[in-house]
N, C-alpha and C positions, 0 to 999 in steps of 0.2 A: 245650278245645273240640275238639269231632272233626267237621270238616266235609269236604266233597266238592269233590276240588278238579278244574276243568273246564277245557276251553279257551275263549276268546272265541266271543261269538257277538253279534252284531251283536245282537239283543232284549235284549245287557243294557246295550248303550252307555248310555243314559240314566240308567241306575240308574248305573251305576258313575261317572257324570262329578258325579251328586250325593252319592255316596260319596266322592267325592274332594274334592269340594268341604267336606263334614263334616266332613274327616279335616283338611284344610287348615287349616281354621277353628279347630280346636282344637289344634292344633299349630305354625303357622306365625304365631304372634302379633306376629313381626315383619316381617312385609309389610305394604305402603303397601296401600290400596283398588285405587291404579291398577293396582297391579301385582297385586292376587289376581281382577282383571278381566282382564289381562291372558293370565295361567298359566290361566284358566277359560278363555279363548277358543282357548289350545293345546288342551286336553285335549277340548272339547268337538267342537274341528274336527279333531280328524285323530291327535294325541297316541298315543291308545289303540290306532290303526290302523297304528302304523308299528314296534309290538313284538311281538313274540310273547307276548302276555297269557294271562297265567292266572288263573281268579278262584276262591277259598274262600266256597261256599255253604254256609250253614248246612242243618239239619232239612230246615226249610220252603222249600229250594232258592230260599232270596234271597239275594243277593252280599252279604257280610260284610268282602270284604278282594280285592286284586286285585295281580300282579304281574306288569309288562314286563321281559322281559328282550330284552340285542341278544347273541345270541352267550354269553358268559360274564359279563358285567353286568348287573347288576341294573340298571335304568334308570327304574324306578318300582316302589314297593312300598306300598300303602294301607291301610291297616285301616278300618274305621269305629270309631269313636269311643267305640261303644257295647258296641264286642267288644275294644277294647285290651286285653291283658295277661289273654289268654283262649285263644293260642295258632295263631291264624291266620296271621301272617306267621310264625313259625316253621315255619308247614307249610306254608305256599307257598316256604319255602327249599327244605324237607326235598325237596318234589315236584321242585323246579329240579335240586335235587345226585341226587336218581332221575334224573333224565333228561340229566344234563350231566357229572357228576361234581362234586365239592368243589373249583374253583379259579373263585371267584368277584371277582367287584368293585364297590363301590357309592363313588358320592357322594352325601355327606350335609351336608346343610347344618348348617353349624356353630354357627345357633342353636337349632338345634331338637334340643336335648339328649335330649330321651327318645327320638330315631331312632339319635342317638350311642350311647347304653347297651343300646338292644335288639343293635345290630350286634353292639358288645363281647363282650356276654351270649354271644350266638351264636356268637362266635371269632373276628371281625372284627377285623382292628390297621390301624392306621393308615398308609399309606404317604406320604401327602404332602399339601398344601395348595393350593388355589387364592385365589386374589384374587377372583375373579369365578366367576356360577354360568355354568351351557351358553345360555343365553341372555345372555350381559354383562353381566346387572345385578350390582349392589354388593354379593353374600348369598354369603359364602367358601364353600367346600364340603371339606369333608375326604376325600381319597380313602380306601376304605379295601380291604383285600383280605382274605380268607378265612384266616384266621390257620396259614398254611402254614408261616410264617417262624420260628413258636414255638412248635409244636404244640398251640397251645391248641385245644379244640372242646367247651369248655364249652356245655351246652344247659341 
């Protein structure tokens, strides 16, 4: 997939918080109801406003996949569901390391295995674990950093 990747703009909040909600849904199979009402209620109220967001528009310049970064962390990266394993988050990395360099970090939650293997893929290693996710609940996260430490940078 070759799409166009843009800064935030307020006209696509709504698209993107049901992108995300799509993305969630297909992915995060182990969150309670309360709690994927809950992570809806961050992301629709403010979430998306406190990153520096970037979103991969397809053709037909509609959001396909979107990514926050704080600084050097990745802090949200979405695909839609319908574009997984089509190459959008790899190009909202690629556009991050354009504009940052390659020393990145993400946590990923540790059940949601296909966000583990895309990192990997990328060159992501692991540096440590948590108990709890950035809100307190019960959902481990595995930190991981830009695989600097072994030269990996398999794409």
């Amino acid at each position: 997939m070759t799409g166009h990747i843009v800064a935030y703009k307020e006209e696509y909040h709504d698209q993107l918080v049901e992108l995300w909600h799509r993305a969630v849904c297909s992915t995060h199979d182990f969150l309670t109801e309360e709690d994927l009402r809950f992570y809806y209620k961050m992301v629709k109220n403010g979430a998306l406003r406190a990153v520096e967001l970037w979103v991969c528009l397809n053709k037909d310049f509609k959001p396909v996949g979107f990514m926050g970064l704080d600084g050097s962390k990745i802090e949200m990266l979405f695909v839609d569901p319908q574009h997984h394993g089509r190459g959008a988050g790899s190009q909202l990395i690629r556009h991050a390391e354009s504009l940052k360099g390659d020393k990145f970090t993400v946590d990923v939650n540790e059940q949601n295995a296909g966000a583990h293997a895309f990192y990997k893929k990328y060159g992501f290693v692991q540096t440590g674990r948590s108990e709890l996710d950035g809100a307190g609940k019960p959902y481990p996260l595995i930190h991981m950093e830009l695989g600097r430490h072994n030269g990996l940078r398999s794409r």
